[in-house]
N, C-alpha and C positions, 0 to 999 in steps of 0.2 A: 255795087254798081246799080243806077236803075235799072229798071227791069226793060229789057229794048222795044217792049209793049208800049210804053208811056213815050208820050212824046210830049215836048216843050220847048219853050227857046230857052232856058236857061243853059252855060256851060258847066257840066256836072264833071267834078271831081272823083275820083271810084275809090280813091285810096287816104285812108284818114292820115298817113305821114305824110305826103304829097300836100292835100290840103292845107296841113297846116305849118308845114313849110313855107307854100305862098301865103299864107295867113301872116306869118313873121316877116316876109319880105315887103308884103304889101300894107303893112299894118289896119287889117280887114280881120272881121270875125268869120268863123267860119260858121255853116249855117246845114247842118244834116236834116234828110229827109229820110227817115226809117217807116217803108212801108212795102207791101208786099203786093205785087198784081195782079193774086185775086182778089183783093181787098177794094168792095166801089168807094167807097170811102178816100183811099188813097188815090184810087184813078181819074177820082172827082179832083181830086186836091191838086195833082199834078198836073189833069190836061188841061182844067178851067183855072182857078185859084193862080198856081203859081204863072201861068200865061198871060195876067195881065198885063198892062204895058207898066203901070206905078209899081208892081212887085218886080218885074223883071227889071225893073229900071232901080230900084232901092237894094235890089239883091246885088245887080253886077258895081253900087256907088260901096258897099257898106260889106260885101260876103263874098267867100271863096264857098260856092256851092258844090254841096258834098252828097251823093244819093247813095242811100244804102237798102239791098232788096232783103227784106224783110225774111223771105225765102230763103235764100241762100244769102246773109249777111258775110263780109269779113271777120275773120275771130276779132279783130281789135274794135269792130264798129258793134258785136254783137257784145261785147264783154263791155261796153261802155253805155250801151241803152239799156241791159240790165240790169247797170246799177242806179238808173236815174227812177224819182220816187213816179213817175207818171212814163209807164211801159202799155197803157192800149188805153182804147182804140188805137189801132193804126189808122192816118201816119202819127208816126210819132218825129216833133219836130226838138233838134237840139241847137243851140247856140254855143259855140264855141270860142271862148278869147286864145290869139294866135300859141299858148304857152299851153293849150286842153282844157284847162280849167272850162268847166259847166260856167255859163251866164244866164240860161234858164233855156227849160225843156217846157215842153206841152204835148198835149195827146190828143188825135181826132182831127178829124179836117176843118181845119178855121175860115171863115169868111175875108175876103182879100182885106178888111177893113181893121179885121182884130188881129189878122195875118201881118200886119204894116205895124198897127200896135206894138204887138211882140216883138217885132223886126227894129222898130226905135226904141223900145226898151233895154233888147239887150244892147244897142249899140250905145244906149247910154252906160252900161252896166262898164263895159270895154270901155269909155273912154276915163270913168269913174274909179277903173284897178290902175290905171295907166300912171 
C-alpha cells in the first residue's frame, strides 16, 4: 500500500491479486511503484512525477496502478521486486502484463518524460505478448 504520507491523484491498488485481476478484466497492464517514505527520491517521484496531468492521464488509459511501501511491502509484492535484476534506488518501478509476467522494471525516480517512455514501452511490450 502507499505510504498514507504520499499523496497523488492516481487510484492505487494495495493488493497485487486484485490488481491483476482488474488487469485481466480490463486488458490493462499493471504498473507497481515499490518505494519507501523515507525515501526523497520516492516522495519526489510520487507527489511531483506521477501528479502530472499526461502521466496521470496515460496511467488511468493504459495501467491498474499498484503502490507498494517499500517498508512494509506485501510478501507477494516483496518477493516479486527481489527477484527483478534492478532492486534500488527506490522507487523502483515494475510493469506488469495482466497474466504477472515482468514487461520491464526500472530503478530510481524517472523524469515525467522517460517516466511516459517506459510507460509506452511497456505497453508496447503487452500488446506485442498478446
Amino acid at each position: 500500500m502507499l505510504h498514507p504520507s504520499f499523496t497523488s491523484p492516481l487510484a492505487w491498488a494495495t493488493r497485487l491479486d486484485d490488481a491483476l485481476d482488474e488487469a485481466r478484466v480490463s486488458t490493462k497492464a499493471v504498473f507497481v511503484v515499490h518505494g519507501g517514505a523515507r525515501c526523497v527520491g520516492t516522495r519526489g517521484f510520487v507527489e511531483k512525477t506521477l501528479a502530472k496531468d499526461e502521466v496521470v492521464e496515460l496511467v488511468g488509459e493504459r495501467f491498474i496502478a499498484l503502490a507498494s511501501d517499500a517498508d512494509a511491502p506485501h510478501a507477494d509484492l516483496a518477493a516479486l521486486v527481489a527477484g527483478l535484476p534492478k532492486q534500488a534506488p527506490t522507487p523502483v518501478c515494475v510493469y506488469l502484463a495482466p497474466s504477472g509476467a515482468v514487461l520491464l522494471s526500472t530503478a530510481g525516480a524517472r523524469p515525467a518524460a522517460v517516466l511516459i517512455n517506459d510507460m509506452l514501452e511497456a505497453s508496447f511490450k503487452l500488446k506485442s505478448a498478446v
